[in-house]
C-alpha positions as CSV (number, residue, x, y, z in Angstrom):
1,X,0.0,0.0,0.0
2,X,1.6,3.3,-1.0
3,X,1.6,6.5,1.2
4,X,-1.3,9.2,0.9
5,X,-0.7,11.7,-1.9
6,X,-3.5,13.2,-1.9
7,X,-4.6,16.7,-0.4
8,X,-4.6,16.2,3.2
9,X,-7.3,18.8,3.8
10,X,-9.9,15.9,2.8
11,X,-8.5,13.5,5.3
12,X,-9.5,16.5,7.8
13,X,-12.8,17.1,6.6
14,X,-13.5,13.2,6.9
15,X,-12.8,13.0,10.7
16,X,-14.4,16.6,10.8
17,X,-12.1,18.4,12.8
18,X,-8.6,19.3,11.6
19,X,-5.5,17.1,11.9
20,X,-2.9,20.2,11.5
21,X,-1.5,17.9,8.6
22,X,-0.5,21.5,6.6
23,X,1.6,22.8,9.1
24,X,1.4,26.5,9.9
25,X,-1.4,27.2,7.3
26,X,-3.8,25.3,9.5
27,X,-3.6,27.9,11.9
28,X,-4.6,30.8,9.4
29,X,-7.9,32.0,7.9
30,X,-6.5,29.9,4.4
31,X,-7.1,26.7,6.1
32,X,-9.1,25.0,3.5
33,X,-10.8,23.1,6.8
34,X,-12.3,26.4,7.5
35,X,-14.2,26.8,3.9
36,X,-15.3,23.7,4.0
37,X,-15.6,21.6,7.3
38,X,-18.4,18.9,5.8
39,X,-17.4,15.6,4.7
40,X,-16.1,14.9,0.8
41,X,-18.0,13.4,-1.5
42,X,-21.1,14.0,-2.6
43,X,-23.3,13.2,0.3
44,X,-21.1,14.7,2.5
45,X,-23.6,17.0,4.1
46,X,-26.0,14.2,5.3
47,X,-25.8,13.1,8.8
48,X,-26.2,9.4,10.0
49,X,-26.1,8.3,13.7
50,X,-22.7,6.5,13.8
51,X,-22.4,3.0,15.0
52,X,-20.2,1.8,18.0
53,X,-17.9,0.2,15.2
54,X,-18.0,3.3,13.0
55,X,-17.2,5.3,16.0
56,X,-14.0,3.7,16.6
57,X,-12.8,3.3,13.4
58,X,-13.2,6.3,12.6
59,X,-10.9,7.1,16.0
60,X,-8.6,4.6,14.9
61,X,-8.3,6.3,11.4
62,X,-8.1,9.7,13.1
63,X,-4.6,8.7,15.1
64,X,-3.0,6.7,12.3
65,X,-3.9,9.9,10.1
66,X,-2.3,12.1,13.1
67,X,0.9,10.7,12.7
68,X,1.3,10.0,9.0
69,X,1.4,5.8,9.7
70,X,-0.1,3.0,6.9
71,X,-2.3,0.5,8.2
72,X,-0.1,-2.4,8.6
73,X,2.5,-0.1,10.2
74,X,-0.3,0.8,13.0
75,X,-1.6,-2.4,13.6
76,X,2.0,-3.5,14.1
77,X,2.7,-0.5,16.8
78,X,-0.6,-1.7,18.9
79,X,0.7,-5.6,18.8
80,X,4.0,-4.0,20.6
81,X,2.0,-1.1,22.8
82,X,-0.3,-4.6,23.8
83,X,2.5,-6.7,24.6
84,X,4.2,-4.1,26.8
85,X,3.1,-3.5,30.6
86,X,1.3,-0.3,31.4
87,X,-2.2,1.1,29.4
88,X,-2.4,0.1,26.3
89,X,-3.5,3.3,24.9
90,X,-1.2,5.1,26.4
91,X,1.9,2.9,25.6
92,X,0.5,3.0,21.5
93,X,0.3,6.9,21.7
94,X,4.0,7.0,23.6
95,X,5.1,4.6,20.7
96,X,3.9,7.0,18.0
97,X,5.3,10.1,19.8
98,X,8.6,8.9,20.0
99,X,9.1,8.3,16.4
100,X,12.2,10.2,15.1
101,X,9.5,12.0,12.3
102,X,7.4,13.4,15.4
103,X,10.2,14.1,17.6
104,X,11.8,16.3,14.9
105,X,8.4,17.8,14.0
106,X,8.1,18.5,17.9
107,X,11.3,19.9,18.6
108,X,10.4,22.7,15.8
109,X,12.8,21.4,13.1
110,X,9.7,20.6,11.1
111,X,6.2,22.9,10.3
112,X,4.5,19.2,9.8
113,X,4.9,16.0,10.2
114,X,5.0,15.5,6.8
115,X,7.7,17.7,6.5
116,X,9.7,16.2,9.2
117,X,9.2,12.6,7.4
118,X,10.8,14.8,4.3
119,X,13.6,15.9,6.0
120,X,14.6,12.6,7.9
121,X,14.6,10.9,4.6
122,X,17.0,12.9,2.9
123,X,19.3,12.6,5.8
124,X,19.4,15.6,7.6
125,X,19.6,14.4,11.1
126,X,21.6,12.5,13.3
127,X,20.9,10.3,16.4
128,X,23.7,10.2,19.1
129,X,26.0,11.1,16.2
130,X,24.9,8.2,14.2
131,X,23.2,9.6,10.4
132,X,20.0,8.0,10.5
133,X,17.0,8.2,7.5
134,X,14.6,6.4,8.9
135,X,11.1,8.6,10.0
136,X,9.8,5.7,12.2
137,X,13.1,5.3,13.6
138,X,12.5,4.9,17.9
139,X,13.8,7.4,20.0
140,X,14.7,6.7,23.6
141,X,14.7,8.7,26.5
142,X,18.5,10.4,26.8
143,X,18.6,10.3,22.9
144,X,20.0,13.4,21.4
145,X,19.1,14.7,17.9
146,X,21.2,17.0,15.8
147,X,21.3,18.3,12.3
148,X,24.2,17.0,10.9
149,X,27.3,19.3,9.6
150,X,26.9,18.9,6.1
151,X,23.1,19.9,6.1
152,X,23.7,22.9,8.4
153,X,24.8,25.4,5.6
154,X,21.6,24.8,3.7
155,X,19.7,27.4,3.6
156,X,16.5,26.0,5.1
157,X,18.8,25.3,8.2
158,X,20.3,28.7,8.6
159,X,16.4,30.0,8.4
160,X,15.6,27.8,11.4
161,X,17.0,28.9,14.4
162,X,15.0,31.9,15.1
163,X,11.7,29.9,15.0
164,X,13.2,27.5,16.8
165,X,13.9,29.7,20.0
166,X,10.2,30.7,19.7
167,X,8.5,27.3,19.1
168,X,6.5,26.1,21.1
169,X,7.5,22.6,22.5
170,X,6.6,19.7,25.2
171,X,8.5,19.1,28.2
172,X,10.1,15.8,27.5
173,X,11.8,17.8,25.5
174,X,15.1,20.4,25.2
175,X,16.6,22.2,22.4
176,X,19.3,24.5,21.9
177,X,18.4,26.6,19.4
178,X,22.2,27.5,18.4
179,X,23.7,23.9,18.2
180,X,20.7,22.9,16.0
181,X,20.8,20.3,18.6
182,X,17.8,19.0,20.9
183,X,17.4,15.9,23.5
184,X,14.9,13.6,25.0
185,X,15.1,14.5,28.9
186,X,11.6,11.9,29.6
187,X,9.4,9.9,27.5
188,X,6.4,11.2,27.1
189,X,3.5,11.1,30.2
190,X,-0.3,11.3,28.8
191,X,-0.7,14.7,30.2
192,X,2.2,15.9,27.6
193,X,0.6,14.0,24.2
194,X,-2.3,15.4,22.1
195,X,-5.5,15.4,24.5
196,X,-7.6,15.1,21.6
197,X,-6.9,12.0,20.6
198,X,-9.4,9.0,22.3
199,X,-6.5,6.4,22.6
200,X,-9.3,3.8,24.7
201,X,-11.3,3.8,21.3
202,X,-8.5,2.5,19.1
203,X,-8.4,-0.3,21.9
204,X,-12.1,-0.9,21.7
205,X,-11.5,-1.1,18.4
206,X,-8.5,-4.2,17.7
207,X,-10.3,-6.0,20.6
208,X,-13.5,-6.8,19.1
């Protein structure tokens, strides 16, 4: 199954709330969520009392769309988040936070996920000094990420810094600005991931 090419504004309008999948134009007046919050398609205006089933699916769909994962990926990141001791919602949301991808989008290196997956892939970042390209790569607590040398005189790096000394970031995270350079200090509690999210739903759902 490829990745989603499509325009991501649709994938908003289906779970009816947005998914801030277009970065910093999501929080402008241009957010094409704004001119049109119904459902695609052509029936999209009609409303149907949802179903139990629909209800979590649609949950389901709403997280894995969140965080830019294909349907084998997430099933796969539930299997582990089940197997490991602790809530099972909260260990598959911890999961998902702590891929490399989100951290980088997080620390303010990225305007979007999507963009974060972009920039990971062409091997602008660097794990405990090790180069690594891969967005669902695990991040640890005490990890440190750094843009590496070579991709530090691009220009989208030297643009960077001053919105990274504003951004806005959780606490389980540090960055220095300066250095390019940011750290895991914690892994992630579920006061510090996106409240929005109904992680006990996505449960519901793979244990029918």
């Amino acid at each position: 199954m490829a990745r989603y090419n499509g325009p991501v504004s649709r994938l908003c309008r289906r779970e009816g709330m947005k998914l801030y999948l277009k970065g910093a134009k999501c929080y402008t007046k241009k957010c094409p969520f704004e001119r049109r919050p119904t459902p695609p398609g052509q029936h999209g205006i009609r409303r149907r009392k949802m179903s139990e089933y629909g209800v979590q699916l649609r949950e389901k769909q709403k997280v894995r769309r969140v965080y830019g994962v294909l349907e084998r990926q997430f099933k796969h990141y539930f299997e582990t988040a089940e197997a490991r001791p602790g809530v099972t919602g909260e260990n598959l949301l911890r999961l998902l936070e702590t891929r490399l991808d989100n951290v980088v989008f997080r620390m303010g290196f990225a305007s979007s996920r999507a963009q974060a997956r972009q920039l990971v892939t062409h091997g602008h970042f660097a794990v405990n000094g090790r180069a690594t390209n891969v967005p669902s790569y695990r991040i640890r607590e005490g990890d440190r990420v750094d843009v590496r040398d070579g991709s530090r005189k691009g220009e989208y790096f030297k643009n960077v810094t001053d919105s990274l000394r504003g951004a806005q970031r959780p606490d389980w995270l540090s960055v220095d600005a300066d250095k390019l350079s940011g750290s895991v200090t914690a892994l992630p509690a579920r006061d510090q991931m996106p409240l929005e999210l109904n992680e006990q739903l996505v449960v519901e759902y793979y244990s029918r």
